[in-house]
PQR file of N, CA, C, O and H, with PARSE charges and radii, in Angstrom:
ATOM      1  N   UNK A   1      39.453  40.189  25.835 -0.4000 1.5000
ATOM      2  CA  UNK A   1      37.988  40.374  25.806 -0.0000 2.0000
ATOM      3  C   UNK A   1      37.382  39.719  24.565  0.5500 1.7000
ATOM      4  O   UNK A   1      36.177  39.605  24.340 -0.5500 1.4000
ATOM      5  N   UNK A   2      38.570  39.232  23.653 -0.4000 1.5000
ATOM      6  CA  UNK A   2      37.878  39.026  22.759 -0.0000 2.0000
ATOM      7  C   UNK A   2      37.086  37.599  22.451  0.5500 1.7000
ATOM      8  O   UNK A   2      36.312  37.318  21.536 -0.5500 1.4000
ATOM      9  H   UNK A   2      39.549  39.325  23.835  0.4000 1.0000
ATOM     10  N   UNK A   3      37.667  36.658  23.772 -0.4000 1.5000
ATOM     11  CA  UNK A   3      37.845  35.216  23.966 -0.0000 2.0000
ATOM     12  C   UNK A   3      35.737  35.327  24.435  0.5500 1.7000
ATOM     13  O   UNK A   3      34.822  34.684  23.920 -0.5500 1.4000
ATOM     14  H   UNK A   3      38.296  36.887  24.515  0.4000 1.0000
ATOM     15  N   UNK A   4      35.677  36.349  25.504 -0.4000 1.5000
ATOM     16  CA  UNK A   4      34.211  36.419  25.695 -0.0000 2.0000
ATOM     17  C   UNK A   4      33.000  35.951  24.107  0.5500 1.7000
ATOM     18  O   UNK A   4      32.127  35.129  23.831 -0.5500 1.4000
ATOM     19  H   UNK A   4      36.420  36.871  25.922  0.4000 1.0000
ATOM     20  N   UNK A   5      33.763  37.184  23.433 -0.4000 1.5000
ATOM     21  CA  UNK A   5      32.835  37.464  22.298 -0.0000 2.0000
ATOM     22  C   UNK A   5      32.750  36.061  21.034  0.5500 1.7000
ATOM     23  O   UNK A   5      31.768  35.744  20.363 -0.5500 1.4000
ATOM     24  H   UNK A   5      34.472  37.853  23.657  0.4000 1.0000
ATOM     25  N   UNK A   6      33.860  35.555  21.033 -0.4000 1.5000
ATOM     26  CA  UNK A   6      33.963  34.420  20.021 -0.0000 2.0000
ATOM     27  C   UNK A   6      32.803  33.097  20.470  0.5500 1.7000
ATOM     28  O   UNK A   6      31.974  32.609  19.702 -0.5500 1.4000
ATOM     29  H   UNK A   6      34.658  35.813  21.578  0.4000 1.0000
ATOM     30  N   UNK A   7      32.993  32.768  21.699 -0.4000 1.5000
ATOM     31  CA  UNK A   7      32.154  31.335  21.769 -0.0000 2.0000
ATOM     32  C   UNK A   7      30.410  31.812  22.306  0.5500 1.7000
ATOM     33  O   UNK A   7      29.609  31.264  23.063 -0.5500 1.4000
ATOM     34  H   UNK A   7      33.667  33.164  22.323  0.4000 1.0000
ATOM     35  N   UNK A   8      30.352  33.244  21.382 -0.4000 1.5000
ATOM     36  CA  UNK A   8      28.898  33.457  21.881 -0.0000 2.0000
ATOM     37  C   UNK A   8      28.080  33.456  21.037  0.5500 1.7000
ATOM     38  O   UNK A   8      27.782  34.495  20.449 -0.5500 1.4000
ATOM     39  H   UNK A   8      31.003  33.689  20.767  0.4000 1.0000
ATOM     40  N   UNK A   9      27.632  32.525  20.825 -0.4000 1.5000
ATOM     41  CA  UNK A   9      26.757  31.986  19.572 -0.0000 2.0000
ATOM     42  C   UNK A   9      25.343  33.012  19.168  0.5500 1.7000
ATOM     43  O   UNK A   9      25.070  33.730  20.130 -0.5500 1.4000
ATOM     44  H   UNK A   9      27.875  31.681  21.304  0.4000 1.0000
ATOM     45  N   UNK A  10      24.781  33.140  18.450 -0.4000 1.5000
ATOM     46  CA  UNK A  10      23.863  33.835  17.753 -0.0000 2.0000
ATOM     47  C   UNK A  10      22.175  32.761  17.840  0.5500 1.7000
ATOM     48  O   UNK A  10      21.755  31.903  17.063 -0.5500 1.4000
ATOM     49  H   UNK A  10      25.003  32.557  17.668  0.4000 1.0000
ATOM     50  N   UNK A  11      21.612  33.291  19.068 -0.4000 1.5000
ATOM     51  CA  UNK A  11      20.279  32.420  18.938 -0.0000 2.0000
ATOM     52  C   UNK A  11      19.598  32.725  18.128  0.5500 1.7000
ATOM     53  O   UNK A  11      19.240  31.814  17.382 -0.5500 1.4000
ATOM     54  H   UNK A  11      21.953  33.988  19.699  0.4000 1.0000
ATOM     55  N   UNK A  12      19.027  34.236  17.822 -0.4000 1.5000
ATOM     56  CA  UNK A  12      18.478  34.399  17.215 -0.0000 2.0000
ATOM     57  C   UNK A  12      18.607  34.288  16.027  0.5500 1.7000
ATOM     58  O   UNK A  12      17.667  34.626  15.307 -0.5500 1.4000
ATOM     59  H   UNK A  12      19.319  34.976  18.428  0.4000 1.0000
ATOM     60  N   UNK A  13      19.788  33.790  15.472 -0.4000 1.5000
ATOM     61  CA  UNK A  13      20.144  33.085  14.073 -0.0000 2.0000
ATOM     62  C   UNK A  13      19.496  31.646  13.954  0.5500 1.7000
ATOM     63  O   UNK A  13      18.780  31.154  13.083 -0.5500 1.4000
ATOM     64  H   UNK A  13      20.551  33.515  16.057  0.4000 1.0000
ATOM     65  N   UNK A  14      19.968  31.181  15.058 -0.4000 1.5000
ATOM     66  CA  UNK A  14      19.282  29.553  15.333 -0.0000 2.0000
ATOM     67  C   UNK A  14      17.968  29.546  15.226  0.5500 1.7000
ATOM     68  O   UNK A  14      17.324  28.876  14.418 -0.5500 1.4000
ATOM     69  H   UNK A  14      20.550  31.581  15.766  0.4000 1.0000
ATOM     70  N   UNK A  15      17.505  30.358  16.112 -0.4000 1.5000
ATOM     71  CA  UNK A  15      15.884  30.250  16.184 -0.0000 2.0000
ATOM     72  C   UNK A  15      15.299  30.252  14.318  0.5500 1.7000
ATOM     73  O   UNK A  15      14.697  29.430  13.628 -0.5500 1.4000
ATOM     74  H   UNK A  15      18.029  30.902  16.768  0.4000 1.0000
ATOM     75  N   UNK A  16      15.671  31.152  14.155 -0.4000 1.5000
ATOM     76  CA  UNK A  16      15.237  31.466  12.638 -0.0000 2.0000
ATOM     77  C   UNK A  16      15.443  31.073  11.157  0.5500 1.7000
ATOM     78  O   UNK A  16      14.872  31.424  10.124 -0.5500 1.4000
ATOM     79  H   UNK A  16      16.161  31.820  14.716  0.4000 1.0000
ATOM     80  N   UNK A  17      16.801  29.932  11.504 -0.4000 1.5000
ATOM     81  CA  UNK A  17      16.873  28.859  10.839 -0.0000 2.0000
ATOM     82  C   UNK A  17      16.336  27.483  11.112  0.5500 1.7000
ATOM     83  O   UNK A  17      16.336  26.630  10.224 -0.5500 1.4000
ATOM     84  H   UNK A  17      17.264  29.647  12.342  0.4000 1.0000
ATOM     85  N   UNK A  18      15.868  27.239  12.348 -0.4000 1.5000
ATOM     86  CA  UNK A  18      15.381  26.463  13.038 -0.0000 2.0000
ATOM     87  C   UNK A  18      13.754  26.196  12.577  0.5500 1.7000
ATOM     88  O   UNK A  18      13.170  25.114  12.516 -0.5500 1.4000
ATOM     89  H   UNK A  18      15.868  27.931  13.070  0.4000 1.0000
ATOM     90  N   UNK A  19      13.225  27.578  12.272 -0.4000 1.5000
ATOM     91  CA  UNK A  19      11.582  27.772  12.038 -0.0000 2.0000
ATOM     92  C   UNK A  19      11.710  27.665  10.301  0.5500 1.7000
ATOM     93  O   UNK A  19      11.071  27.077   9.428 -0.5500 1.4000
ATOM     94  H   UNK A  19      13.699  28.457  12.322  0.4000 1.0000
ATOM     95  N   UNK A  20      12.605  28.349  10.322 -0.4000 1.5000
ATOM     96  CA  UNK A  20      12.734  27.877   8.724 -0.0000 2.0000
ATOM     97  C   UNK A  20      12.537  26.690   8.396  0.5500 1.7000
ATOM     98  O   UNK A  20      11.466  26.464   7.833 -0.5500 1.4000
ATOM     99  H   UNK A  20      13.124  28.827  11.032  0.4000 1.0000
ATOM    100  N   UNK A  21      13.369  25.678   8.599 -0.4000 1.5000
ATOM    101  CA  UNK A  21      13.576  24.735   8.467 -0.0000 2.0000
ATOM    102  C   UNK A  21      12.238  23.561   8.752  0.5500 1.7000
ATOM    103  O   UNK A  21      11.830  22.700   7.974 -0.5500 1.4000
ATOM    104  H   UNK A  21      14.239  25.861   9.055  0.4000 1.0000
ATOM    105  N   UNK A  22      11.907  23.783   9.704 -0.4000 1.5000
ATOM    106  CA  UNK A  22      10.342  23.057  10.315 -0.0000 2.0000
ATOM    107  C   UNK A  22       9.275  23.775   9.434  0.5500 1.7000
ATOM    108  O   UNK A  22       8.451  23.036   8.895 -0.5500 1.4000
ATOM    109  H   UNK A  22      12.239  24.484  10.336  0.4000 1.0000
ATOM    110  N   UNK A  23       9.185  25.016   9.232 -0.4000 1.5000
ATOM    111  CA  UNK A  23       8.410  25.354   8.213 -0.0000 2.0000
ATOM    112  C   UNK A  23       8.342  24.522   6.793  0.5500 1.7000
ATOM    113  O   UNK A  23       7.403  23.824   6.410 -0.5500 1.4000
ATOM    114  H   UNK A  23       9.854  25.617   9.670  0.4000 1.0000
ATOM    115  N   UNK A  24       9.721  24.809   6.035 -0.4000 1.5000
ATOM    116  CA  UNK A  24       9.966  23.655   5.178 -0.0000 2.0000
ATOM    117  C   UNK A  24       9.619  22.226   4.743  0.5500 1.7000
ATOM    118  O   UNK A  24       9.199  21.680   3.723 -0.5500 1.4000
ATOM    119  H   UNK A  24      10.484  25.376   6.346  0.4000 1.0000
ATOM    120  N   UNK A  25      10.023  21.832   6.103 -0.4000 1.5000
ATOM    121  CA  UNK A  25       9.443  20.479   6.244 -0.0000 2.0000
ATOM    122  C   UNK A  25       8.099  20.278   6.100  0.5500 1.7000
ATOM    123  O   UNK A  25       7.710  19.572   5.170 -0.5500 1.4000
ATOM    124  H   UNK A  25      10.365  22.275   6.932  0.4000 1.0000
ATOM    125  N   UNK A  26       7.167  20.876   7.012 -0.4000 1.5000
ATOM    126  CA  UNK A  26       6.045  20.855   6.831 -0.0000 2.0000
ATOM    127  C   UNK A  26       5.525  21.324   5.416  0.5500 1.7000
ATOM    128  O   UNK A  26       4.712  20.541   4.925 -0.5500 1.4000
ATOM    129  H   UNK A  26       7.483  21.450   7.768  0.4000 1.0000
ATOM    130  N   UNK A  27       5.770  22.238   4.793 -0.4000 1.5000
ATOM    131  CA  UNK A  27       5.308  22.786   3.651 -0.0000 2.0000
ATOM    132  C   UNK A  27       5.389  21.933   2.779  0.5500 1.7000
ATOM    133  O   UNK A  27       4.389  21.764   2.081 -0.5500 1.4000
ATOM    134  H   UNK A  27       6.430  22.874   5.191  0.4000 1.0000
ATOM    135  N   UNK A  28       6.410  21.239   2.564 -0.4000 1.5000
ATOM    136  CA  UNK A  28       6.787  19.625   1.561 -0.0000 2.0000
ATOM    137  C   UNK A  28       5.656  18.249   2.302  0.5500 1.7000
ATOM    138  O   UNK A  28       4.815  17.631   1.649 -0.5500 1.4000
ATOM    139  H   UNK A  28       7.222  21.376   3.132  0.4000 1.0000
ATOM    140  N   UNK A  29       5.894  18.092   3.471 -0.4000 1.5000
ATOM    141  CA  UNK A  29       4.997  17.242   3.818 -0.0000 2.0000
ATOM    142  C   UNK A  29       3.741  17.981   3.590  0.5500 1.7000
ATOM    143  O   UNK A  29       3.075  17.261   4.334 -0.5500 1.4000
ATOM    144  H   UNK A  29       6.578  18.593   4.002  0.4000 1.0000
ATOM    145  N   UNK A  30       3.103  18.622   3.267 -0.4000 1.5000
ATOM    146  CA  UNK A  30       1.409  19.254   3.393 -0.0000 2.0000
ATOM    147  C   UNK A  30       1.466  18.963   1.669  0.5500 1.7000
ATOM    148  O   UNK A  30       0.543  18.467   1.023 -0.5500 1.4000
ATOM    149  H   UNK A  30       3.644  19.207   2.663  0.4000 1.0000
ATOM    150  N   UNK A  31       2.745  19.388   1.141 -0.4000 1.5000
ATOM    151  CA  UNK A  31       2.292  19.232  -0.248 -0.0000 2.0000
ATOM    152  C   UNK A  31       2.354  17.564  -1.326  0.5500 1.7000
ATOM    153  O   UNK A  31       1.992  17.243  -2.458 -0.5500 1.4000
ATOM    154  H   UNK A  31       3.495  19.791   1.666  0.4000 1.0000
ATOM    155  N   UNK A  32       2.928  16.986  -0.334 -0.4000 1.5000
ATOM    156  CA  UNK A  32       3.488  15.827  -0.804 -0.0000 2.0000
ATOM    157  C   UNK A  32       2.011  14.777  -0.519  0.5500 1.7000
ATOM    158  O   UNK A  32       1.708  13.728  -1.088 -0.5500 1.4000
ATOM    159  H   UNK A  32       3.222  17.246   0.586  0.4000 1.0000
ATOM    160  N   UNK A  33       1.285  15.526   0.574 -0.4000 1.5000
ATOM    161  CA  UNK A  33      -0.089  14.743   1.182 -0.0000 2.0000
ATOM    162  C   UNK A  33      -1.209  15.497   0.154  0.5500 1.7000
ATOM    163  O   UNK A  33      -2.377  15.109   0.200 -0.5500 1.4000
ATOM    164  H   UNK A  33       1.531  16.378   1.036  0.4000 1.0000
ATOM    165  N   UNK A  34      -0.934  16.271  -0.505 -0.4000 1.5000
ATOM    166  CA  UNK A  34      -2.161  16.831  -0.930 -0.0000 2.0000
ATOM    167  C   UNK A  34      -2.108  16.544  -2.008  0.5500 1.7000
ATOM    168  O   UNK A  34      -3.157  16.167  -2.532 -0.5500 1.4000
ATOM    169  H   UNK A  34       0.015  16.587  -0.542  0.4000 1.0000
ATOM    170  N   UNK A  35      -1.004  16.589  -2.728 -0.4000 1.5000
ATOM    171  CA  UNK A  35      -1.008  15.626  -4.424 -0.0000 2.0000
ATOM    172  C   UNK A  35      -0.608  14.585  -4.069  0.5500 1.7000
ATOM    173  O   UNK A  35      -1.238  13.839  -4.818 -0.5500 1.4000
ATOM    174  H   UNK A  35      -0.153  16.895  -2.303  0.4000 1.0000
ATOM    175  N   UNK A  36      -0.221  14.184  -3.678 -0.4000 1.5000
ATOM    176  CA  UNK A  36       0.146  12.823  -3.533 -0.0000 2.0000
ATOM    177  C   UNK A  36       1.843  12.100  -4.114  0.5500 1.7000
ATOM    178  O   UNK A  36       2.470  11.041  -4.146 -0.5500 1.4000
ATOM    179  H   UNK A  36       0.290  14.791  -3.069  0.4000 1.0000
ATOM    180  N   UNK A  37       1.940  13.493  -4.480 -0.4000 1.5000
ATOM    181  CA  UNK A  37       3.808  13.084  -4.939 -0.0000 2.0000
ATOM    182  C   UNK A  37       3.521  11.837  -6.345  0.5500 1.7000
ATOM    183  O   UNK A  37       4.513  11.611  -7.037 -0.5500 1.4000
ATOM    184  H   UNK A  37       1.430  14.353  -4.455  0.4000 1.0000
ATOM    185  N   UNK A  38       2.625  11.326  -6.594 -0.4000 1.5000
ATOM    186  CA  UNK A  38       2.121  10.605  -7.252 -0.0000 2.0000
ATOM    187  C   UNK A  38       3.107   9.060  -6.759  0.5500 1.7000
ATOM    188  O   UNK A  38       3.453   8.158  -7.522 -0.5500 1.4000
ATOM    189  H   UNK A  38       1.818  11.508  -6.031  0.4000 1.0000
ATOM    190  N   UNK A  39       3.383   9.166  -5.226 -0.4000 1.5000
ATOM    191  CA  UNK A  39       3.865   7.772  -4.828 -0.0000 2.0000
ATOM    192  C   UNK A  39       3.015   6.754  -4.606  0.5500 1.7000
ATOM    193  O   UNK A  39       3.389   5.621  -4.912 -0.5500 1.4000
ATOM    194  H   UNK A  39       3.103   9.899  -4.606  0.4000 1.0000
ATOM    195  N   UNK A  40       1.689   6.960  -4.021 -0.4000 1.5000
ATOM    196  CA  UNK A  40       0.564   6.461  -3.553 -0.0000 2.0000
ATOM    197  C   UNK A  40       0.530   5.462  -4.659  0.5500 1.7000
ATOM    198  O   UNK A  40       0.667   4.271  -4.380 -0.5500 1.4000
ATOM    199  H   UNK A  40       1.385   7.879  -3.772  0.4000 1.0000
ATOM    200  N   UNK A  41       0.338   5.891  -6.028 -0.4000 1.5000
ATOM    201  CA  UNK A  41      -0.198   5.515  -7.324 -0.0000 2.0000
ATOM    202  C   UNK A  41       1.017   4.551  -7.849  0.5500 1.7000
ATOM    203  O   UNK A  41       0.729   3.426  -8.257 -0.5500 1.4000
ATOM    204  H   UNK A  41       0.226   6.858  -6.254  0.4000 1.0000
ATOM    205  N   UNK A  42       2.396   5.004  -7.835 -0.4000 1.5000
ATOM    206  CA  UNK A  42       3.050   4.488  -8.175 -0.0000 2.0000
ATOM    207  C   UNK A  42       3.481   3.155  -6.894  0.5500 1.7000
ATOM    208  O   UNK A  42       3.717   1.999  -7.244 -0.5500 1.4000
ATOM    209  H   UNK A  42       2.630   5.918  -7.504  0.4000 1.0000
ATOM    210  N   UNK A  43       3.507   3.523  -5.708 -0.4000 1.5000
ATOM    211  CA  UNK A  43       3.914   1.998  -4.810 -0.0000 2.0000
ATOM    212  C   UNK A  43       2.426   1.268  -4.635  0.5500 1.7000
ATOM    213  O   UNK A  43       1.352   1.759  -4.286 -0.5500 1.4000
ATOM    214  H   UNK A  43       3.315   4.462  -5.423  0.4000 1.0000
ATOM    215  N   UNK A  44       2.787  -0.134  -5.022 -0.4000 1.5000
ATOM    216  CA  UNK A  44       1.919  -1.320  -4.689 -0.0000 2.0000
ATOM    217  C   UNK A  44       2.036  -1.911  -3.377  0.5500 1.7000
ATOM    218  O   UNK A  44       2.261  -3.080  -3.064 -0.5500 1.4000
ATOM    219  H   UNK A  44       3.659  -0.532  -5.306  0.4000 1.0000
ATOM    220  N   UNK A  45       1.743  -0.362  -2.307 -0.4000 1.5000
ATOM    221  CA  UNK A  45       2.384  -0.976  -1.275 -0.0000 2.0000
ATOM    222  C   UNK A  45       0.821  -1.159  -0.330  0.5500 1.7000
ATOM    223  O   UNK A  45       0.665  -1.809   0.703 -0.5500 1.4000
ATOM    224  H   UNK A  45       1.561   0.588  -2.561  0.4000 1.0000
ATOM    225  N   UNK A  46      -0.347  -0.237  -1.198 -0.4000 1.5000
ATOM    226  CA  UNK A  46      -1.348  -0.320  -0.148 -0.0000 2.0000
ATOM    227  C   UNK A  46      -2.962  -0.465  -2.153  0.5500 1.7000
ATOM    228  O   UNK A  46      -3.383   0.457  -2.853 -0.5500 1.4000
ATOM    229  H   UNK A  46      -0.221   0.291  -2.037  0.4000 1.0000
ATOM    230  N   UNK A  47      -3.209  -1.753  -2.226 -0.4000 1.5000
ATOM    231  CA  UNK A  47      -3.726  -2.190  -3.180 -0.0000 2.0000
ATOM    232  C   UNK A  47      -4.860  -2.250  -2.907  0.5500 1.7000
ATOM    233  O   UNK A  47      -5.658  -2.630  -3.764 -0.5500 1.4000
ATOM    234  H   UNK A  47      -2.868  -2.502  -1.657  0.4000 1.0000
ATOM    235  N   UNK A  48      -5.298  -1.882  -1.584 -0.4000 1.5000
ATOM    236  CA  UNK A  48      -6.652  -2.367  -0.949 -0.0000 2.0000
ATOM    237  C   UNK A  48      -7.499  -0.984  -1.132  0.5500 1.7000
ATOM    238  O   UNK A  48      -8.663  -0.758  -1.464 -0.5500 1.4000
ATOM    239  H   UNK A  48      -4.650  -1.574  -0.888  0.4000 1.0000
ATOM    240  N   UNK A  49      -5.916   0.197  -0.611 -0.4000 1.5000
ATOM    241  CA  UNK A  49      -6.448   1.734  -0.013 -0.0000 2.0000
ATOM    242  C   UNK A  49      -6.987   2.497  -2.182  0.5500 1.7000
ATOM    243  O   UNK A  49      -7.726   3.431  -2.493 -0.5500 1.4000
ATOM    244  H   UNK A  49      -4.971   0.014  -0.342  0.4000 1.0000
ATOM    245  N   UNK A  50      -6.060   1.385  -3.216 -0.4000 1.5000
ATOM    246  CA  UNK A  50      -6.046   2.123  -4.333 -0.0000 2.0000
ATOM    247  C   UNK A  50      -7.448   1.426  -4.783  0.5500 1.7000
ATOM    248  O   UNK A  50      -7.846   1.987  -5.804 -0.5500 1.4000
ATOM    249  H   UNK A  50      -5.460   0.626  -2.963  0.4000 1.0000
ATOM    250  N   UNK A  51      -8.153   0.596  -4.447 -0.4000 1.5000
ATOM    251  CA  UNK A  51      -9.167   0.036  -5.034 -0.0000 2.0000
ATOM    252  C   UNK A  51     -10.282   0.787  -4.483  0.5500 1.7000
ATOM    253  O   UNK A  51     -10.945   1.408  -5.314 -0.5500 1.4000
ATOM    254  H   UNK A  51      -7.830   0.140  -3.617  0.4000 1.0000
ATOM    255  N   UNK A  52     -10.613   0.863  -3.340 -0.4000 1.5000
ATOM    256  CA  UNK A  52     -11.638   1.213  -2.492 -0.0000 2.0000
ATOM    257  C   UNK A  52     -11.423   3.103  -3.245  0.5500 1.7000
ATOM    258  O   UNK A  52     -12.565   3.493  -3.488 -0.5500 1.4000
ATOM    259  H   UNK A  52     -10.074   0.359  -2.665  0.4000 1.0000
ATOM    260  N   UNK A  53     -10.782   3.789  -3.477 -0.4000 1.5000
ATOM    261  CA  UNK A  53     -10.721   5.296  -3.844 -0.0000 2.0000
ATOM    262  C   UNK A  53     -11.052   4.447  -5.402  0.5500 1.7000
ATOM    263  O   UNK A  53     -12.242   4.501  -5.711 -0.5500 1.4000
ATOM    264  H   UNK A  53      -9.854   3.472  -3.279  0.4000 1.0000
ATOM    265  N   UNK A  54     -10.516   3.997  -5.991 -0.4000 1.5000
ATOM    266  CA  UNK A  54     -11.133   3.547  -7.461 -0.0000 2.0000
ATOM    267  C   UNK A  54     -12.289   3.649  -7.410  0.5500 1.7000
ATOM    268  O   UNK A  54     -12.807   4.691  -7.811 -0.5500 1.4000
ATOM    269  H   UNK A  54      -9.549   3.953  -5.740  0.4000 1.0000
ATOM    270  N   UNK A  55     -13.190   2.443  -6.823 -0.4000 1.5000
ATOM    271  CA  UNK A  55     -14.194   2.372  -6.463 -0.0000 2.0000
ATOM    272  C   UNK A  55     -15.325   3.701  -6.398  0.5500 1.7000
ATOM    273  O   UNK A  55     -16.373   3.770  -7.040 -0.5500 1.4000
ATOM    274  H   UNK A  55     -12.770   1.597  -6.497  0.4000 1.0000
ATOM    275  N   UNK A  56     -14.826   4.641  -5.505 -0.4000 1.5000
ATOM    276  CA  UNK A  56     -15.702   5.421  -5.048 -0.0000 2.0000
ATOM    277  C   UNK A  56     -16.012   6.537  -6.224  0.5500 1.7000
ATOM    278  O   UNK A  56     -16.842   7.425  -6.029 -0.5500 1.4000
ATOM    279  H   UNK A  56     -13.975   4.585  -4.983  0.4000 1.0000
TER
END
């Protein structure tokens, strides 16, 4: 009986590391967009988007 109990995985573990995890993500992406990680400033990757916010 015990062969039942071993390959029976725990969803509700999954689920809740799962939301964790997407929570996470998002929480870093929301914060990384709202200061700006200060990459914006540091990559010369968009010179047009740093002038025009200069500008304003």
């Amino acid at each position: 009986m015990s062969q039942s109990d071993a390959p029976k995985p725990k969803p509700p573990d999954w689920g809740t590391l799962g939301w964790l995890i997407i929570a996470l993500f998002f929480f870093i992406i929301a914060i990384g967009n709202a200061s700006g990680l200060g990459d914006s400033q540091n990559r010369p990757l968009t010179p047009s988007f740093d002038q025009t916010e200069s500008d304003n």
